[in-house]
N, CA, C and O of each residue as an XYZ file, in Angstrom:
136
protein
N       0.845     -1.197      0.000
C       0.000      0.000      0.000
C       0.881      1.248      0.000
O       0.690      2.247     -0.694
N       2.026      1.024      1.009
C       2.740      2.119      1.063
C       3.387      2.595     -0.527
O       3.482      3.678     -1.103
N       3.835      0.896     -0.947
C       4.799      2.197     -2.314
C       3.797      2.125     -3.196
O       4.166      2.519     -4.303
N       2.379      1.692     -3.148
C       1.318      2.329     -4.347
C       1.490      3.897     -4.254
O       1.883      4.652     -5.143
N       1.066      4.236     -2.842
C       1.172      5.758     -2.794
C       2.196      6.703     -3.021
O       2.003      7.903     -3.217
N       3.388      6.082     -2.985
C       4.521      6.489     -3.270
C       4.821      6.957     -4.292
O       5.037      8.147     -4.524
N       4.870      5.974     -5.087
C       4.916      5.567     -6.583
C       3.362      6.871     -7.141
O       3.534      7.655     -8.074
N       2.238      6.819     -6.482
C       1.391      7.195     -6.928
C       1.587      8.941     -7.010
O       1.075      9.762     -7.770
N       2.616      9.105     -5.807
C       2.449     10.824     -5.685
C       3.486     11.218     -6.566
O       3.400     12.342     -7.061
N       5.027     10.066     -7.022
C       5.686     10.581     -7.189
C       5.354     11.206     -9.297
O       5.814     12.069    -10.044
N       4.522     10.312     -9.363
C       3.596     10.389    -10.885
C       3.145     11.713    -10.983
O       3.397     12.559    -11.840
N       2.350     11.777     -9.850
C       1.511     13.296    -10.026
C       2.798     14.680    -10.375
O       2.758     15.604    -11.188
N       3.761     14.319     -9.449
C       4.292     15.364     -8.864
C       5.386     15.587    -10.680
O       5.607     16.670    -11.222
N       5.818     14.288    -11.160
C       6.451     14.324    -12.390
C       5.283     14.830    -13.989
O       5.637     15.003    -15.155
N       4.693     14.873    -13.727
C       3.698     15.130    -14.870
C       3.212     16.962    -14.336
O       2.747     17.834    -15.070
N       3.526     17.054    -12.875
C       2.995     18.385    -12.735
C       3.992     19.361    -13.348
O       3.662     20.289    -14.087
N       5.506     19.011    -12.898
C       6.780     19.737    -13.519
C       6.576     19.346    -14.883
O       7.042     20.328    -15.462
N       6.107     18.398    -15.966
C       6.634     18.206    -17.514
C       5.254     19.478    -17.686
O       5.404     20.378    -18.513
N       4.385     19.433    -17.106
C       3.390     20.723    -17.819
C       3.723     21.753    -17.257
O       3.329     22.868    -17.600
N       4.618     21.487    -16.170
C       4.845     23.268    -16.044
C       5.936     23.990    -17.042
O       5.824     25.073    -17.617
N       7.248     22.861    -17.076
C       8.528     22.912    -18.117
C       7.516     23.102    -19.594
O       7.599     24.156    -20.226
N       6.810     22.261    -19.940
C       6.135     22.967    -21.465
C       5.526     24.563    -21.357
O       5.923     25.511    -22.034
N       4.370     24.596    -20.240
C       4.145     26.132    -20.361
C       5.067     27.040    -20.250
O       4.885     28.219    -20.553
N       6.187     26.548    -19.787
C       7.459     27.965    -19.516
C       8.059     27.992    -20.979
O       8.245     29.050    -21.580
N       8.360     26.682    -21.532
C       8.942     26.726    -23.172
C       8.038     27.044    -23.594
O       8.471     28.055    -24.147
N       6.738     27.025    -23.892
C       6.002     27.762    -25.060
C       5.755     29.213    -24.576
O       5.243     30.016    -25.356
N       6.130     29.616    -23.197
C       5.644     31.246    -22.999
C       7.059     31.818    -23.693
O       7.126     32.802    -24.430
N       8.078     31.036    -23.314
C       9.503     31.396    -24.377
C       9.742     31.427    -25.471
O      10.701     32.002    -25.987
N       8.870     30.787    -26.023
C       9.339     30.456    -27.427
C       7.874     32.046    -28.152
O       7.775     32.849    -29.080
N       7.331     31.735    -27.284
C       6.336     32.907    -27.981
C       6.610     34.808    -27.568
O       5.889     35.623    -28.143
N       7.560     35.239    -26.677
C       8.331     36.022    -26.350
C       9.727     36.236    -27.324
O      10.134     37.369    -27.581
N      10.568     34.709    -27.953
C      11.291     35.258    -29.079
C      10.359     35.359    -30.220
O      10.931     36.127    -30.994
N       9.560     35.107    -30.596
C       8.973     35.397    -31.757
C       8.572     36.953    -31.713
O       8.941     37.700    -32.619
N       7.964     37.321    -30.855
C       7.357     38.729    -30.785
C       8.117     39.622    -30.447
O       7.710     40.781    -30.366
């Protein structure tokens, strides 16, 4: 049970940084364009 949850938060917590790392590259990438 324990490393379901483990395993389970450490998912959330990696998918929360890959969408935060994309919104920061596309607010960048749309700042060199303009």
């Amino acid at each position: 049970m324990c490393h379901d949850l483990v395993s389970f938060v450490f998912v959330e917590i990696h998918s929360l940084i890959l969408n935060y790392l994309s919104l920061w590259f596309f607010l960048f990438l749309n700042n060199k364009a303009s």
